[in-house]
C-alpha positions as CSV (number, residue, x, y, z in Angstrom):
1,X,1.9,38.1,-66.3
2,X,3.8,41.0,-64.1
3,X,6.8,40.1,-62.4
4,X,4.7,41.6,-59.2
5,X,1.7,39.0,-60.0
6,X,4.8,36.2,-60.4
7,X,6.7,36.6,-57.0
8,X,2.9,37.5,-55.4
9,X,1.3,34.0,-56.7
10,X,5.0,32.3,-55.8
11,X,4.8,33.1,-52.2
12,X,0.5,32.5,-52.1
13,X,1.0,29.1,-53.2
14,X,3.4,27.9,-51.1
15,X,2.4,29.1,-48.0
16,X,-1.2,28.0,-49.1
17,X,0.0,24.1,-49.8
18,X,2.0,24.4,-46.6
19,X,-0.9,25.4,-44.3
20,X,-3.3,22.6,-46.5
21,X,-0.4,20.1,-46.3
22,X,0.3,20.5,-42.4
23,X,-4.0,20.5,-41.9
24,X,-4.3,17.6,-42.9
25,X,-0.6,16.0,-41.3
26,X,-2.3,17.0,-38.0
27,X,-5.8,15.5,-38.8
28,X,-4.9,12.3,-40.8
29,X,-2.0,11.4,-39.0
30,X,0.3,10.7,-42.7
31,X,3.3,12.4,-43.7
32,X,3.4,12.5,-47.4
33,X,-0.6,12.7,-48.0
34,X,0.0,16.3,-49.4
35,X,2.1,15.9,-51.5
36,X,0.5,12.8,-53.3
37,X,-2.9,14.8,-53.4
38,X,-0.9,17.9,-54.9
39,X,0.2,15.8,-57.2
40,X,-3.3,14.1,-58.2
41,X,-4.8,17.6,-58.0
42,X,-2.6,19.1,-60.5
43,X,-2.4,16.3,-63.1
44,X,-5.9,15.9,-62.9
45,X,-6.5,19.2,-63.6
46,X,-4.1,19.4,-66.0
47,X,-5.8,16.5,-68.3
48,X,-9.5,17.0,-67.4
49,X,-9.0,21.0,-69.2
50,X,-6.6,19.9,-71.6
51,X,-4.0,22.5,-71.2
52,X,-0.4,22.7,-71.5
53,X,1.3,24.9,-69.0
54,X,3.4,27.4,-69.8
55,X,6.9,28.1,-68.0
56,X,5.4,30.6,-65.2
57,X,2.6,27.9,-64.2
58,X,5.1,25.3,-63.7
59,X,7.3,27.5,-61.5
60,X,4.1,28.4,-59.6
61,X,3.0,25.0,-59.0
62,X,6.8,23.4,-58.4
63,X,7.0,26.3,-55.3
64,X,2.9,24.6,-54.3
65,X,4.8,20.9,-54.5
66,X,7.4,22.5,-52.8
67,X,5.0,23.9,-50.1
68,X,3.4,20.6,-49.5
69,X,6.5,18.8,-49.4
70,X,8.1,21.0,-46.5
71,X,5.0,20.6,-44.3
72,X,5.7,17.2,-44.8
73,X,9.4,17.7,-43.6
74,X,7.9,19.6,-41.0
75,X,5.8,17.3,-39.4
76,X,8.1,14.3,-39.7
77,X,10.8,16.6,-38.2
78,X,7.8,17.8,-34.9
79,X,7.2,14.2,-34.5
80,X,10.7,12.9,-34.1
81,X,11.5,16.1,-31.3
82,X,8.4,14.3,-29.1
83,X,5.3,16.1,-30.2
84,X,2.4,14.0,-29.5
85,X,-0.3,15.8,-31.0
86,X,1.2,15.4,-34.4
């Protein structure tokens, strides 16, 4: 993989998990729904094609996690400040 294709995926996923993650925050009123669903997502697909990922797809799904895991943050965080639509 090019280093360009690296940082490139890096920044797609987690801005693509964060706008999925904070989606679904503001339609199904949880907090951590993301994240568990990332997680479910990426194991099941993990053992359903039986392959073992290498060092650059666990860095590029950790920054998806990561992603999902500050919409989270995010949410919690718009919540507490008085935001009632969240």
């Amino acid at each position: 993989m090019n280093i360009l294709q690296f940082l490139v995926s890096i920044v797609l996923f987690t801005v693509l998990a964060f706008g999925i993650g904070f989606i679904i925050n503001m339609i199904l009123r949880t907090t951590w729904l993301p994240v568990v669903i990332a997680f479910g997502v990426i194991i099941g697909a993990l053992v359903y094609n039986k392959i073992v990922p290498g060092l650059v797809d666990i860095i590029i799904l950790a920054f998806g996690i990561a992603g999902s895991v500050v919409s989270g943050w995010t949410i919690q965080t718009l919540r507490k400040k008085g935001y009632r639509m969240f």
